[in-house]
C-alpha positions in Angstrom: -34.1 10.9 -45.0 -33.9 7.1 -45.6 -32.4 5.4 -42.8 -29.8 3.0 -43.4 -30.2 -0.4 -43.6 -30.0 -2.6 -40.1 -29.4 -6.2 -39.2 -29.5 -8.4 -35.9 -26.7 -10.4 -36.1 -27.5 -13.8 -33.5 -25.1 -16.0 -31.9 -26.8 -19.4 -32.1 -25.3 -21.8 -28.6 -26.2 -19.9 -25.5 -28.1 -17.3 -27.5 -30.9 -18.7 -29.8 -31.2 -21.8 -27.6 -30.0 -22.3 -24.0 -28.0 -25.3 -24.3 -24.5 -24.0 -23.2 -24.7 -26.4 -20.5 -24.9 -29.4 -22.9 -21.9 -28.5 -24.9 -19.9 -28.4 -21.7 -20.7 -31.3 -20.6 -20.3 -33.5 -23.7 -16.9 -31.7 -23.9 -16.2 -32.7 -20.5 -17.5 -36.3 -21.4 -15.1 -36.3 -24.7 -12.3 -34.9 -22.3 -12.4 -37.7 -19.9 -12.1 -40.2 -22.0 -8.9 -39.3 -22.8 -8.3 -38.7 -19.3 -8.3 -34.7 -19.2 -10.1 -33.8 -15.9 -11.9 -30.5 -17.6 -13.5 -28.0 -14.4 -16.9 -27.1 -16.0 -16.8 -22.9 -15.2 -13.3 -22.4 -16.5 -13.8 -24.4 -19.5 -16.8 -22.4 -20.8 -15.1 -19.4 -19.7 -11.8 -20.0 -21.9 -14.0 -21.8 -24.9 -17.0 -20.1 -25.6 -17.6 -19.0 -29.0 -13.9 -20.5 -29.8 -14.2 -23.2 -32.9 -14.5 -27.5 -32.3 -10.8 -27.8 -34.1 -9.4 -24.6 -31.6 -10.7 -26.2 -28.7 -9.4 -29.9 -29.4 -5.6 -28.2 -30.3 -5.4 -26.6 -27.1 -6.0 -29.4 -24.9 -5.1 -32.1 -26.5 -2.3 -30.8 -28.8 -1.2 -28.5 -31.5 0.6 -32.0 -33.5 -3.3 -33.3 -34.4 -3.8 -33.3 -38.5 -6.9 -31.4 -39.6 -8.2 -35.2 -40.1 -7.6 -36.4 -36.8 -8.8 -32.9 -35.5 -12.1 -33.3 -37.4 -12.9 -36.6 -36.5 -12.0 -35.6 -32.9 -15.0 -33.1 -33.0 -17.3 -35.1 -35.0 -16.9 -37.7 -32.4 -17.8 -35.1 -29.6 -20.6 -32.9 -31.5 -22.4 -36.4 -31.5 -22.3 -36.8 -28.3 -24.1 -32.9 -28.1 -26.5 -33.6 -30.2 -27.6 -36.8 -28.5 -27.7 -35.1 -24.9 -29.3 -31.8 -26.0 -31.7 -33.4 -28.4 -34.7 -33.8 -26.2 -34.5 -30.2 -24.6 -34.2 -28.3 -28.0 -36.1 -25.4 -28.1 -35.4 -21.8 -28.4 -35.2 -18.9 -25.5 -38.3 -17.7 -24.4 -39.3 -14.6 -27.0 -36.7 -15.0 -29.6 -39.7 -15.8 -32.5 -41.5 -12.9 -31.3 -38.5 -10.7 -31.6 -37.5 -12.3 -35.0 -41.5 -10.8 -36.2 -40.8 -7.9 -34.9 -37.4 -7.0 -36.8 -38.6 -8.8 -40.1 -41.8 -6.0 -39.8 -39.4 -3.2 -39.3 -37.2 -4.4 -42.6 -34.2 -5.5 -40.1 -32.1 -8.1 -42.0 -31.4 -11.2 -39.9 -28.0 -13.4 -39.7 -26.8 -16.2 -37.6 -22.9 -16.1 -36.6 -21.9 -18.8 -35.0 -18.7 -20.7 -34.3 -21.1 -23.9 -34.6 -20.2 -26.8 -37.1 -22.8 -27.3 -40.3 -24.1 -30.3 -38.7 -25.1 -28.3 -35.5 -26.5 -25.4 -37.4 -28.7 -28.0 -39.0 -29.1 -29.7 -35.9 -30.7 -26.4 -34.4 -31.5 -24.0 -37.1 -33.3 -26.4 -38.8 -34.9 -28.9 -35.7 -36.6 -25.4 -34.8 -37.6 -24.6 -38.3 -36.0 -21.0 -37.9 -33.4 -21.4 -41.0 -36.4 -19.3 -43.5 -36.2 -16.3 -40.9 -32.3 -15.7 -41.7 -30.6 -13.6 -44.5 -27.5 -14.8 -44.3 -25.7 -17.8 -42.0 -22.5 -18.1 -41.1 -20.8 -21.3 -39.3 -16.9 -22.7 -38.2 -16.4 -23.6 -41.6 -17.5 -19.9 -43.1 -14.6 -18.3 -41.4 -10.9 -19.1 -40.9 -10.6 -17.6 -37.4 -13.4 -18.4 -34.3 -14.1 -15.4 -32.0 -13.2 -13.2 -30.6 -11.6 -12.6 -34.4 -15.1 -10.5 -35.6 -14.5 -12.5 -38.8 -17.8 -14.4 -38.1 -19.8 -11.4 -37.3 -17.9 -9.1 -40.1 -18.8 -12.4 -42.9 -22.9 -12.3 -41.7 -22.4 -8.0 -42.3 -20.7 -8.5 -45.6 -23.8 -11.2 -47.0 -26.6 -9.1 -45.8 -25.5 -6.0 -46.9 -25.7 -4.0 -43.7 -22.5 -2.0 -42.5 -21.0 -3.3 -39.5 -21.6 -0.1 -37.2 -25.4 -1.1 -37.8 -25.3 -4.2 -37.0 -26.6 -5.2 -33.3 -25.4 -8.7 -32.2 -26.9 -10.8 -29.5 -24.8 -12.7 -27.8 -24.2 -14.8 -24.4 -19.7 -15.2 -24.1 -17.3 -12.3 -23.5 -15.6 -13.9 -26.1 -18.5 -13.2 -28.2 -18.8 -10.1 -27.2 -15.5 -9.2 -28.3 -15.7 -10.3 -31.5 -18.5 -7.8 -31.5 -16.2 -5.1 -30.4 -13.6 -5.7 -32.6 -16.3 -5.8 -35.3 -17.3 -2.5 -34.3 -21.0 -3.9 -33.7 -23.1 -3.0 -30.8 -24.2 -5.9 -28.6 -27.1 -7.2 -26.5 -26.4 -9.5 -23.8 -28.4 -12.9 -22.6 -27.5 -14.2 -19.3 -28.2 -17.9 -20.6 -25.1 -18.7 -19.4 -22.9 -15.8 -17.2 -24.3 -13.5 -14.7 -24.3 -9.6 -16.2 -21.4 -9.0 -13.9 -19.2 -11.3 -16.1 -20.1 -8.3 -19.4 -18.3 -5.2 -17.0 -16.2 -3.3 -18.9 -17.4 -4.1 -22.5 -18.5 -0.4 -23.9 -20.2 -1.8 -27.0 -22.9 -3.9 -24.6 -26.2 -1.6 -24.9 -28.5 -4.4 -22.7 -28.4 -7.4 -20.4 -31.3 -9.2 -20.6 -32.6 -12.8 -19.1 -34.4 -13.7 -22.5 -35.9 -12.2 -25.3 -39.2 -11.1 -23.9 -37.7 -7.8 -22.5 -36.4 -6.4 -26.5 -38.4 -4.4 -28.3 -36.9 -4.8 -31.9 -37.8 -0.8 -32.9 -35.8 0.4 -29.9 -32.8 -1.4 -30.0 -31.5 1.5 -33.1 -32.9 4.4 -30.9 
């Protein structure tokens, strides 16, 4: 019997690299400016996986135009990029487990609620873009997680049906999306203890890094 086709489906912040920290605090940076005193925890709790424009809406108000919204998160993205610039690198293992699902004729995909200029930023600083079948970023997808839009959109172009689909992520929010996708998901604690993932019944691991996955038992 042929098995049906597979995919990984990889958050990128948090998940691919270990930057969530960064983001938070050029958000936190952006907020002050504008005299918004942002606590650090509760932010990335609320935010993560949510898109640039989303965020910027909620805090700072739903009247923005989609122009002053956009340069809004251009202005702070910059400010990521210039921080997280000299620690970019990906999570321990994550190449390693990328061989291993390419060998195994996994399909690969990047969801992301990440704007193009980060997914170039990262996908492309790391030279990982030629691993991935399909990408999908904030401007793929109307609705940020945890809508599954992103992770249904990176199903949809690699031709993989969504129940096998596993997706790695590092947010509940994330996690979620995966849920509501019907996807299983894998867990990195990048950024939130395990106990923060209790309750989720699509979570099939919690791991530190990507070291502990074997690619061929992650289907089993």
């Amino acid at each position: 019997m042929t098995m049906a086709k597979q995919a990984f489906v990889f958050d990128m912040d948090g998940t691919i690299v270990d930057n969530m920290a960064f983001h938070t605090d050029s958000w936190i940076a952006f907020f002050a400016r504008r005299g918004r005193a942002i606590d650090a925890d509760e932010f990335f709790r609320a935010t993560a996986g949510r898109q640039g424009g989303e965020i910027i809406r909620s805090y700072l108000g739903e009247h923005l135009t989609d122009e002053e919204v956009a340069a809004l998160n251009h202005e702070k993205e910059s400010v990521y990029r210039e921080l997280y610039a000299p620690h970019l690198k990906p999570v321990a293992g994550f190449e390693a487990l990328l061989d291993q699902a390419q060998q195994h004729g996994v399909k690969l995909a990047v969801g992301t609620a990440a704007p193009p200029a980060n997914v170039a930023f990262t996908l492309d600083g790391l030279d990982l873009r030629r691993h991935f079948d399909a990408i999908v970023g904030a401007t793929d997808v109307a609705r940020g997680k945890p809508h599954p839009d992103v992770f249904l959109k990176a199903a949809e172009l690699c031709g993989v049906a969504p129940e096998h689909c596993i997706v790695f992520e590092d947010a509940p929010l994330g996690v979620e999306a995966a849920r509501r996708a019907g996807m299983r998901c894998v867990v990195l604690t990048t950024t939130l203890p395990a106990s923060s993932f209790a309750g989720y019944d699509n979570v099939i691991a919690i791991v530190r890094d990507f070291t502990e996955l074997k690619a061929e038992l992650l289907f089993a």
